[in-house]
C-alpha positions, -999 to +999 in steps of 0.1 A: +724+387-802+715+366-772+685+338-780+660+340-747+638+315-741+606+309-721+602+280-694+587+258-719+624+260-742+601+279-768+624+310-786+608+344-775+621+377-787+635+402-764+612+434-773+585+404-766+595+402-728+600+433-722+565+438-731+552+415-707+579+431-682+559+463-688+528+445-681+533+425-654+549+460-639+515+475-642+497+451-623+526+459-592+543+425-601+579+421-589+611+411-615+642+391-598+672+387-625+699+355-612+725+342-632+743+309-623+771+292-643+783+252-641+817+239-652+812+211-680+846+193-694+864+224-713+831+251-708+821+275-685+778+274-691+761+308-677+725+310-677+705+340-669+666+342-653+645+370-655+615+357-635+582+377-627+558+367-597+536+387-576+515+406-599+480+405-591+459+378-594+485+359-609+492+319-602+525+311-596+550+329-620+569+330-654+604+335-665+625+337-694+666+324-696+692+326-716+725+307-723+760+314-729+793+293-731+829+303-725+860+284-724+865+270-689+902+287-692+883+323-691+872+319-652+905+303-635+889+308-609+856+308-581+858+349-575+863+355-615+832+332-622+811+347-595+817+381-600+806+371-637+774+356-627+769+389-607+776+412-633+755+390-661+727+398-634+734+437-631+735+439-669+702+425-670+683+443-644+699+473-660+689+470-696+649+461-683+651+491-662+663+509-692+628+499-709+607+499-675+614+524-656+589+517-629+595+479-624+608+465-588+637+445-597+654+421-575+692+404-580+696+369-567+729+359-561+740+327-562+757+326-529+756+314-497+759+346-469+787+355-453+782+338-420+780+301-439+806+275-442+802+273-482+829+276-509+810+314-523+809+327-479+842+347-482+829+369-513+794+372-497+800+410-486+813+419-516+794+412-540+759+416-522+780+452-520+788+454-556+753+446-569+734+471-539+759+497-555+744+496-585+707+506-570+688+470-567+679+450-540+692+416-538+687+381-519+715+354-514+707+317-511+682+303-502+661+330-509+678+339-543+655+315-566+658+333-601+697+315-595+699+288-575+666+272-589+658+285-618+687+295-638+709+268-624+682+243-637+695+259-676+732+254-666+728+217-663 
């Protein structure tokens, strides 16, 4: 079972946030799920955000994360590791869904778009494709916070 944790590093039970995922629904908050991933020596670190912001009269916003390692040997390469980030994000937005029906989800991808110069560019089409596919809404960088900012802050 996967630990999540809050954005103070505090253990929080899954049931628990998808409580407050049902709550923050109600008051017509918005959830964005990102997923970003770091090569350290011999690992492959993948982090996951589920962040809420936009409910009413809410200040700023919360999130929750969780970690996973893999051998480095597992992703040989960019695509295999991106198309995991994606699909760690799809899973995610999925299960919530699964438990709160009415929520506005949002996948951030952690990307750069198509018409950039960056290493991620070429895939841009296809995976902003592959996570529209599976009925969410998504935003590439810079405008995909839950992973560039917050989960990659957890992959470090």
């Amino acid at each position: 079972m996967d630990r999540w944790f809050n954005g103070s590093g505090q253990i929080v039970e899954y049931e628990t946030i998808i409580e407050v995922i049902k709550a923050h629904s109600v008051l017509q908050g918005s959830v964005y799920v990102g997923t970003d991933s770091h090569l350290v020596k011999k690992e492959c670190i993948f982090s996951t955000a589920i962040c809420l912001h936009g409910a009413q009269n809410q200040n700023g916003g919360r999130y929750y994360f969780k970690k996973t390692k893999f051998k480095k040997s597992k992703f040989p390469t960019l695509l295999e590791r991106i198309t995991s980030e994606v699909q760690n994000s799809v899973q995610i937005a999925m299960e919530v869904l699964e438990f709160c029906p009415s929520v506005d989800i949002e996948i951030h991808l952690d990307i750069s778009s198509s018409d950039k110069k960056e290493a991620t560019s070429r895939f841009s089409d296809m995976l902003i494709c592959y996570a529209q596919s599976t009925g969410f809404s998504c935003s590439v960088k810079p405008n995909a916070f839950a992973a560039s900012t917050v989960a990659d802050k957890h992959t470090k």
